[in-house]
C-alpha positions as CSV (number, residue, x, y, z in Angstrom):
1,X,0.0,0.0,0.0
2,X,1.2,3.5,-0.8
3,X,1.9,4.9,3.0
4,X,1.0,8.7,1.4
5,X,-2.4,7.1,0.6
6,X,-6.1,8.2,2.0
7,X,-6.1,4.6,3.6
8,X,-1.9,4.8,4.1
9,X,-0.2,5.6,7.6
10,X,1.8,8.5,6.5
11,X,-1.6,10.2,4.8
12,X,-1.2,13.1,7.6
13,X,2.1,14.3,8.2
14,X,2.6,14.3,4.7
15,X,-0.5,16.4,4.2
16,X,0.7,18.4,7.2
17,X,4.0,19.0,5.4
18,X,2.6,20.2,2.0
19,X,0.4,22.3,3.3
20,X,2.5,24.0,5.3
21,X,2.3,23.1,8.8
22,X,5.8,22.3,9.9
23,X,5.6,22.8,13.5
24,X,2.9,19.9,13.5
25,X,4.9,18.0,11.2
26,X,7.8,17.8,14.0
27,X,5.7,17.4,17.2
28,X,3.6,14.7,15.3
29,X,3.8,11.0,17.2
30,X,5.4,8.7,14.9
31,X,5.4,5.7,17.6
32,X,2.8,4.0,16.1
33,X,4.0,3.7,12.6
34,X,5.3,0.6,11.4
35,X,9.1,0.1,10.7
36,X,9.4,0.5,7.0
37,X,7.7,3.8,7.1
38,X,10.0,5.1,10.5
39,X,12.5,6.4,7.7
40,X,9.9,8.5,5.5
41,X,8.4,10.0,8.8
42,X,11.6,10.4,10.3
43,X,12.4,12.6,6.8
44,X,9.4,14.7,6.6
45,X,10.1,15.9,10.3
46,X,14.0,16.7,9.5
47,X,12.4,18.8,6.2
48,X,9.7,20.8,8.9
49,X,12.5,21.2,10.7
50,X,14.7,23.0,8.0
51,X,12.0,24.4,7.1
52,X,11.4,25.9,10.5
53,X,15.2,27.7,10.0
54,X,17.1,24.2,12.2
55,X,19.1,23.4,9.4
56,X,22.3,23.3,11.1
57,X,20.7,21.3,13.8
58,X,19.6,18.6,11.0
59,X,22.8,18.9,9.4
60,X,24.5,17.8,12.6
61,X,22.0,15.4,13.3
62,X,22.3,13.1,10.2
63,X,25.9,13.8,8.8
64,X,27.5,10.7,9.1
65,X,24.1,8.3,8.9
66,X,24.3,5.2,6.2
67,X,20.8,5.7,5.0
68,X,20.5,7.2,1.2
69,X,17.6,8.8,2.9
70,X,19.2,10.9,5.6
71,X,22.3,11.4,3.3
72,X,20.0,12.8,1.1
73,X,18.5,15.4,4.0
74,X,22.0,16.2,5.0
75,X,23.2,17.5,1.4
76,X,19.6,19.2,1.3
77,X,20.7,20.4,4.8
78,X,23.6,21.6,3.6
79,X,22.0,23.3,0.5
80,X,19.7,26.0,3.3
81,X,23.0,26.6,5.0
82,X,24.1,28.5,1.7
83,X,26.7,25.5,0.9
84,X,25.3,25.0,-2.6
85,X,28.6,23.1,-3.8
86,X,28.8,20.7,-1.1
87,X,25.0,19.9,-1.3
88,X,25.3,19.2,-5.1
89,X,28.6,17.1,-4.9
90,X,26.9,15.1,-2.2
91,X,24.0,14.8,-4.6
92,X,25.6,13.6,-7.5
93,X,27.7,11.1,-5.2
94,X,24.7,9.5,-3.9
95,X,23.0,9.5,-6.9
96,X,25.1,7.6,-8.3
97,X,24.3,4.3,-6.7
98,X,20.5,5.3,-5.4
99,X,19.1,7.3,-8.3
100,X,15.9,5.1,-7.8
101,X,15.5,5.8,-4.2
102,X,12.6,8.4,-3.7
103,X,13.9,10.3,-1.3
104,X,16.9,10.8,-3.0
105,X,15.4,11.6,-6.1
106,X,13.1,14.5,-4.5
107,X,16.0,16.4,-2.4
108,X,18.3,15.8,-4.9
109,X,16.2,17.7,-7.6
110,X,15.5,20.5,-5.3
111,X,19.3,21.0,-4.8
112,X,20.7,20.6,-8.5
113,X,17.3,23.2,-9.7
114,X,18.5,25.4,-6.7
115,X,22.0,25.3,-8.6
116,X,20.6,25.9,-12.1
117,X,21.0,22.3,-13.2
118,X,17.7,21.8,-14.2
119,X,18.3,19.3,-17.1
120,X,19.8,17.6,-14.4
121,X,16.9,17.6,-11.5
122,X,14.3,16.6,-14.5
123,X,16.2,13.3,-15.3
124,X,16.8,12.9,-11.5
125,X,12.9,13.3,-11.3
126,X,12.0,11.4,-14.4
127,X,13.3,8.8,-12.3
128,X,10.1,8.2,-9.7
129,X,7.8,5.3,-9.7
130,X,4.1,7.0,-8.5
131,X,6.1,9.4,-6.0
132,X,3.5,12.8,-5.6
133,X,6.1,14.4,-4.7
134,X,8.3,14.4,-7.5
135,X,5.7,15.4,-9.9
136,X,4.7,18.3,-7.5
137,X,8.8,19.4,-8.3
138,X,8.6,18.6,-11.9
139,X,5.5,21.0,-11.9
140,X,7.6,23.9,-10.3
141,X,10.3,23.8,-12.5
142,X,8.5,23.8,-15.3
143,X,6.8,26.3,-14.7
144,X,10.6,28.4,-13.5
145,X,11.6,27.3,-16.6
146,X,8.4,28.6,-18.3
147,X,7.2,25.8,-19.6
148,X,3.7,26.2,-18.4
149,X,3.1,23.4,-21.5
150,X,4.9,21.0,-20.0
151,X,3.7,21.5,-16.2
152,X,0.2,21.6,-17.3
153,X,1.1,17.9,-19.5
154,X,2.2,16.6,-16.0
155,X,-0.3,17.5,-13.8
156,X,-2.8,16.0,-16.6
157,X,-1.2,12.8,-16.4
158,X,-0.5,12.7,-12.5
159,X,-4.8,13.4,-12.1
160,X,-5.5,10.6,-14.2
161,X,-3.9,8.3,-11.1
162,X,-3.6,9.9,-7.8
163,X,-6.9,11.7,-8.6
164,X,-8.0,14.0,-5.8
165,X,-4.9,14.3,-4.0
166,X,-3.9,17.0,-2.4
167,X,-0.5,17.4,-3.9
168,X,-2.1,17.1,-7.7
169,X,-4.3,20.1,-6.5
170,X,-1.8,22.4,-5.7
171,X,0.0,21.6,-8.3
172,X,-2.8,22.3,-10.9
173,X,-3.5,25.4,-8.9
174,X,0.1,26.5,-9.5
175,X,0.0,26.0,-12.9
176,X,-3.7,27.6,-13.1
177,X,-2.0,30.4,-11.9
178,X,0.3,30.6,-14.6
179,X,-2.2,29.8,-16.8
180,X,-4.5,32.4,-16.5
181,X,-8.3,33.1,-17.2
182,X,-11.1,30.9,-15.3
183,X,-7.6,28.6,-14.0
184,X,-7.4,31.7,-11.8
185,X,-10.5,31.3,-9.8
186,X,-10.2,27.3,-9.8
187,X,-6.5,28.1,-8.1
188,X,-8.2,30.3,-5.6
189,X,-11.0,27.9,-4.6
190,X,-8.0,25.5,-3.6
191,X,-5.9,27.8,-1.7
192,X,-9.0,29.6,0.2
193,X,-10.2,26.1,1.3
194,X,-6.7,25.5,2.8
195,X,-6.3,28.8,4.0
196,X,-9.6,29.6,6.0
197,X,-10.0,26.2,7.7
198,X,-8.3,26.2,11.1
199,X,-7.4,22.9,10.9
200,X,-5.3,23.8,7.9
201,X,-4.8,27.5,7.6
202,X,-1.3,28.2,7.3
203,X,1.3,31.5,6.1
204,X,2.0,29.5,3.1
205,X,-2.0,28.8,2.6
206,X,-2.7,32.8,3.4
207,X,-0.2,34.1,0.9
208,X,-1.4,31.6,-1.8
209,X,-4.9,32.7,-1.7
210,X,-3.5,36.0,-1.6
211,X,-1.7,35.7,-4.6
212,X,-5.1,34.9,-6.2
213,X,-6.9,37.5,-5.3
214,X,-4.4,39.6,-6.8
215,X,-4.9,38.0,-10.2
216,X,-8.6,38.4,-9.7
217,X,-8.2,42.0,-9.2
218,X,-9.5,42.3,-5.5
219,X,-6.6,43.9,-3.9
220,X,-8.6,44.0,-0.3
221,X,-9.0,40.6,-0.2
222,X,-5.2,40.0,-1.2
223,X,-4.6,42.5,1.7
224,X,-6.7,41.2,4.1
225,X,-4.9,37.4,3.6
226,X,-1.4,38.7,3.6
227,X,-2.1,40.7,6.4
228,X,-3.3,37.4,8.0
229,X,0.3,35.8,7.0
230,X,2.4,38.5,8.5
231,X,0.7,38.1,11.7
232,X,1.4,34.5,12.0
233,X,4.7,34.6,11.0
234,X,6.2,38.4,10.8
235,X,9.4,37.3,9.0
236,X,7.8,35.1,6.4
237,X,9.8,36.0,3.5
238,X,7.0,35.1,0.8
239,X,4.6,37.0,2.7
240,X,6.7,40.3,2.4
241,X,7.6,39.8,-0.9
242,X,3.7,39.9,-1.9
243,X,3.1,42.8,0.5
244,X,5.9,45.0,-1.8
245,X,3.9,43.6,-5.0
246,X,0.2,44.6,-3.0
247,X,1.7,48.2,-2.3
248,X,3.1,49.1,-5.9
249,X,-0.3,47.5,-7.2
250,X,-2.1,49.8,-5.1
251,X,-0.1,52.5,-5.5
252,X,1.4,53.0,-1.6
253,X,5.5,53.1,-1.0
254,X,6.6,49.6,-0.8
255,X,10.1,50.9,0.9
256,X,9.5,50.0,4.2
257,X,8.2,45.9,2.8
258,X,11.5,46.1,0.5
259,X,13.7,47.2,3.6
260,X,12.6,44.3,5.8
261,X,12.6,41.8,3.0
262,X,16.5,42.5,2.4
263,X,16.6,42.2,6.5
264,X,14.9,38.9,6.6
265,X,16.1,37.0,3.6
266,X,18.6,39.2,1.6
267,X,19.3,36.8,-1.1
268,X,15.4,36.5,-2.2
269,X,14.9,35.8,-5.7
270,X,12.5,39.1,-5.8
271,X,15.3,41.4,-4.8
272,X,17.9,39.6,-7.1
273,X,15.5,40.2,-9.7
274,X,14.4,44.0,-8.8
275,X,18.0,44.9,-8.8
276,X,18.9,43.0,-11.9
277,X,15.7,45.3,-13.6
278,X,17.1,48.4,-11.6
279,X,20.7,48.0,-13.3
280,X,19.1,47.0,-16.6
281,X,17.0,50.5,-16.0
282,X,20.1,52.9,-15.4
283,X,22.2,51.2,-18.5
284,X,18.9,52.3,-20.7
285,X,18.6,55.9,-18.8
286,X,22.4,56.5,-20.3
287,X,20.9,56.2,-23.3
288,X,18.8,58.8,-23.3
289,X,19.9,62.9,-22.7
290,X,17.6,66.0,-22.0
291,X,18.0,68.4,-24.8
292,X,18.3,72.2,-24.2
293,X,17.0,74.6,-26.4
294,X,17.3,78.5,-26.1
């Protein structure tokens, strides 16, 4: 039986985990499980965990372990403490012999995409046997590679066998995002669901629906949601990243948003990319020289 599963044991940390709830993920009670799934549950709590900003703790934690599977979260460890080279030459070792391991094929294609070796991730990926999870990354790096085509073709094909799960919705809401048009609303009826429900509301639930109601125009909605995020987690770095979009959309200064976005996570891809634009801007302004007439 597939442990991820409606009728599988690890149906509700994993669920937890995607949806954002990484805290819950850690302090969930695992003694119950059986022993073949102890290593997958033992995995999703060391990813809440660097997901929770403990990824030197992790690191120190599983360095040394024989498992592909912890190996695997140390070089992914390794890869949130900025030690990109390391965490892809770790990779590529343990690839080498356990390329067919899920685990290893999931965190390894999150590390080689986070080092621009995305032909790389993709064959990593190719790789799975039914794993959610690795069609939830092929998804996203499609669509960073804009290749909304391709993302929506394996979503398609993911529906027509894990049906309504969880992971296949967000991923069609991501693409339906890209997408466009009616996909916009269908994407926001996902994230809302997730996002309003105690049980499941999270920052990354908030900011998703928020990011909807930004494509569908209603900006006090979007505010309202993202407003929500900040509260619940003030140095959310997605969070404040849409909060400097919201305020230029609405027209207010997004200064003090961009100030505590380069505080919290200076090497965000949204700042890369504004100052990339911002140098791009200048070298055209050169161009261009009032004239003076008498």
């Amino acid at each position: 039986m597939d442990p991820y599963s409606a009728e599988g044991e690890l149906i509700n940390i994993h669920s937890a985990f995607h949806q954002g709830q990484y805290q819950e993920v850690v302090n969930f009670d695992t003694s119950a499980l059986s022993s073949e799934n102890a290593i997958p549950a033992r995995v999703l709590k060391l990813r809440a965990q660097i997901a929770l900003g403990q990824a030197r703790n992790v690191f120190d934690e599983v360095k040394g372990e024989s498992e592909p599977e912890l190996q695997a979260v140390a070089a992914y460890a390794q890869l949130s403490l900025g030690k990109t080279d390391d965490a892809v030459s770790a990779i590529e070792k343990l690839t080498a012999e356990n390329s067919d391991n899920a685990t290893v094929q999931v965190l390894g294609g999150i590390v080689l995409q986070a080092a621009g070796k995305s032909d790389e991730a993709l064959n990593l990926l190719g790789m799975h046997q039914g794993s959610l999870d690795a069609v939830a990354l092929i998804v996203q790096i499609h669509l960073q590679l804009n290749r909304s085509d391709l993302a929506l073709k394996e979503v398609s094909a993911a529906r027509r066998w894990a049906q309504d799960s969880l992971l296949v919705n967000l991923a069609e809401s991501w693409v339906g995002l890209r997408v466009g048009g009616d996909k916009y609303q269908q994407a926001f009826y996902v994230f809302e669901e997730l996002a309003q429900a105690p049980s499941t509301s999270t920052v990354f639930s908030l900011v998703s629906q928020a990011v909807s109601e930004l494509h569908l125009g209603r900006t006090e909605e979007a505010t309202a949601a993202l407003e929500q995020a900040v509260q619940k987690d003030p140095e959310y770095s997605e969070a404040i990243a849409n909060m400097i979009v919201l305020s230029v959309i609405t027209g207010k200064d997004p200064e003090e948003y961009v100030a505590t976005l380069k505080k919290v996570k200076p090497n965000h891809a949204f700042l890369s990319d504004l100052e990339e634009k911002s140098v791009l801007f200048d070298k055209a302004a050169t161009k261009y020289h009032p004239k003076i007439t008498a």
